[in-house]
Residue, then its C-alpha position, 0 to 999 in steps of 0.5 A: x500500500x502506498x500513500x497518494x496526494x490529494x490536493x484541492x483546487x483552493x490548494x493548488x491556487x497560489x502554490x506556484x508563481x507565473x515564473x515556476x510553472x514557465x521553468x517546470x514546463x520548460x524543462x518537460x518540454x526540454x525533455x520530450x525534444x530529447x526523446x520522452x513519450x507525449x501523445x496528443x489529446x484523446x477525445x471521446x464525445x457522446x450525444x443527448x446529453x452532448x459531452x466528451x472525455x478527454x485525457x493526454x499523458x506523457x512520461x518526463x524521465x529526468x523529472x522522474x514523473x508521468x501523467x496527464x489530465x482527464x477531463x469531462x465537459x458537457x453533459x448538460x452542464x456548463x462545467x469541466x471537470x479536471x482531474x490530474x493523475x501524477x505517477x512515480x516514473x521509476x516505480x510507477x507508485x502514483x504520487x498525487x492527484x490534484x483537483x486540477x482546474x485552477x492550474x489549466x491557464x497557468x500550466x497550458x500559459x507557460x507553454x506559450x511562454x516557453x514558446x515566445x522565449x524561444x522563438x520570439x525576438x530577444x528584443x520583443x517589447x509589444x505584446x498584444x492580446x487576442x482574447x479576455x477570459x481565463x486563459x488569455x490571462x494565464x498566457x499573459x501572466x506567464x509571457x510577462x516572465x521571459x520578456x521585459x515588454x513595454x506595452x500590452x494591447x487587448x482586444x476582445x469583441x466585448x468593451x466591456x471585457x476588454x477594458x477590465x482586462x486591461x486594468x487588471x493587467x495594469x495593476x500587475x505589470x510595469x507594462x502599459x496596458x491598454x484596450x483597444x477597439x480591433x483586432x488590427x489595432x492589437x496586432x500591427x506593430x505587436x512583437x508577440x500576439x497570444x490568441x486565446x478564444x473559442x473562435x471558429x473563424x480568424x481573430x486577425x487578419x495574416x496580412x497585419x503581421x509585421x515581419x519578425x512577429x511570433x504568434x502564440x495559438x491557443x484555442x484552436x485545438x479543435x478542426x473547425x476552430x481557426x483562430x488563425x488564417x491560413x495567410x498566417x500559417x503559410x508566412x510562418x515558421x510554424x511550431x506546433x507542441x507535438x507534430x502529430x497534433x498538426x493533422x489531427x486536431x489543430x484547426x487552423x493548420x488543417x484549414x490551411x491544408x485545405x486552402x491548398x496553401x501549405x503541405x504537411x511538410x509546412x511543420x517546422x519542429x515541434x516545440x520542444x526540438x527547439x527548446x532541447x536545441x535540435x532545432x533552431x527555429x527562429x533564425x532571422x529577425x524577420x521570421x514570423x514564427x507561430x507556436x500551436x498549443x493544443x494541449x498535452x500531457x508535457x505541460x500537466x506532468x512537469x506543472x503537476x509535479x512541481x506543484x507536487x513537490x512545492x505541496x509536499x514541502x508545505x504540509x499540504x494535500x491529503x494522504x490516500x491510500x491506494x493498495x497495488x495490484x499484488x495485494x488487491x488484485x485477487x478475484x475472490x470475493x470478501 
């Protein structure tokens, strides 16, 4: 019998700064560019109610951990409901389950700031923001940590959102910040653009991109959603987490498959070659480089552990009791 970490989502609030979940992240993505094993997302949708399962792992061996999320959405109800499995790689004992919700737009946020510190320009200093909710605010506060960037513009189609964004985040950074009233407006002249909506159609038109422009993705995990237009995508290096996500679930890469206007060899490297230096990625000033973040099990393992270890250390979670399949994996009857 062994003893797992259960720590709630209240526990997990807090527990790690922006900075830490961008270095734990980095690391795991250092990783999978040397060779660890991360499958993209699996999805399982059923009808009446409508709602899907979801679940994606991947194993970080010098971290010395594995797992990934699982989680349910739909069902008649607008909620998720996420789960993080967290296992001991050498031995395979689980270590922890977190109530995982309250991670989700700083875990999948240091993505894309692992992504802007290795493919935007040394010098980014204008950032703009495409999107308002949690996850637009999870990209911002972990971008903010890998560049000193001095202006922050944000669109979102509702005033009323945009503008509360923009004084929130001027409270926290040293940036100016402001809302302004279109896409174009954010995008022309901006150093790194983060998108971060729901959208089925293009949030900015390609054409605005100044050369030298990377462009963090992060709601298009899904083929229909093209946050991005295919004009985007065939100016770009493009980067996606994992390669083989590009042609099964990234929306907007897929819509420009079918523009005709890229082939499945437009895939530069996935992020984590450029991260463990196989690949250089951007090697001009003027590359328009974009990252594609889907989701995977790299990100959830190496925050989760991190957040793991960080809980250990201050006497939080609770102890479940979890027997091995030696002892309870018996047939018999009690």
């Amino acid at each position: 019998m062994t003893d797992a970490l259960f720590l709630t989502s209240s526990e997990v609030d807090g527990l790690a700064t922006p900075a830490e979940y961008v270095d734990a992240v980095r690391e795991g993505y250092r990783q999978r560019g040397d060779g660890a094993p991360a499958l993209p997302r699996q999805t399982f949708r059923r009808e009446n109610p409508d709602g899907k399962l979801t679940s994606y792992a991947a194993i970080l061996p010098d971290t010395g951990a594995m797992g990934g999320y699982m989680y349910a959405s739909g069902f008649s109800q607008p909620n998720a409901w996420f789960l993080t499995p967290l296992y001991d790689a050498e031995t395979g004992e689980p270590l922890a389950i977190i109530d995982g919700a309250s991670m989700n737009p700083f875990k999948t946020g240091a993505a894309g700031a692992v992504a802007v510190d290795a493919l935007a320009r040394d010098d980014a200093d204008t950032i703009a923001v495409i999107g308002s909710g949690a996850q637009a605010r999870g990209q911002l506060h972990t971008t903010a940590t890998v560049r000193d960037f001095e202006s922050v513009r944000v669109f979102s189609p509702t005033p009323e959102n945009r503008a509360s964004f923009a004084a929130e985040f001027d409270d926290h950074l040293d940036a100016t910040v402001e809302a302004v009233d279109s896409s174009t407006a954010a995008v022309s002249g901006a150093d790194v653009v983060i998108t971060a909506t729901k959208a089925a159609d293009p949030v900015f038109d390609g054409d605005d991109l100044d050369p030298g422009a990377h462009v963090t993705a992060m709601g298009q995990y899904t083929p229909g959603r093209n946050e991005l237009d295919a004009t985007t995508i065939e100016r770009s290096i493009y980067v996606p987490d994992l390669r083989a996500r590009a042609t099964q679930d990234a929306g907007s890469f897929l819509a420009a498959l079918d523009a005709g206007v890229v082939d499945e060899d437009h895939v530069h490297a996935e992020l984590g070659e450029v991260v463990a230096g196989v690949d250089p990625g951007r090697t001009s000033d003027d590359d328009i480089t974009v990252f594609d973040s889907g989701g995977t099990g790299i990100e959830t393992a190496a925050a989760a552990y991190m957040l793991y270890e960080k809980a250990r250390e201050a006497g939080l979670g609770t102890a479940l009791e979890v027997e091995p399949a030696s002892e309870a994996l018996t047939g018999r009857l009690p």
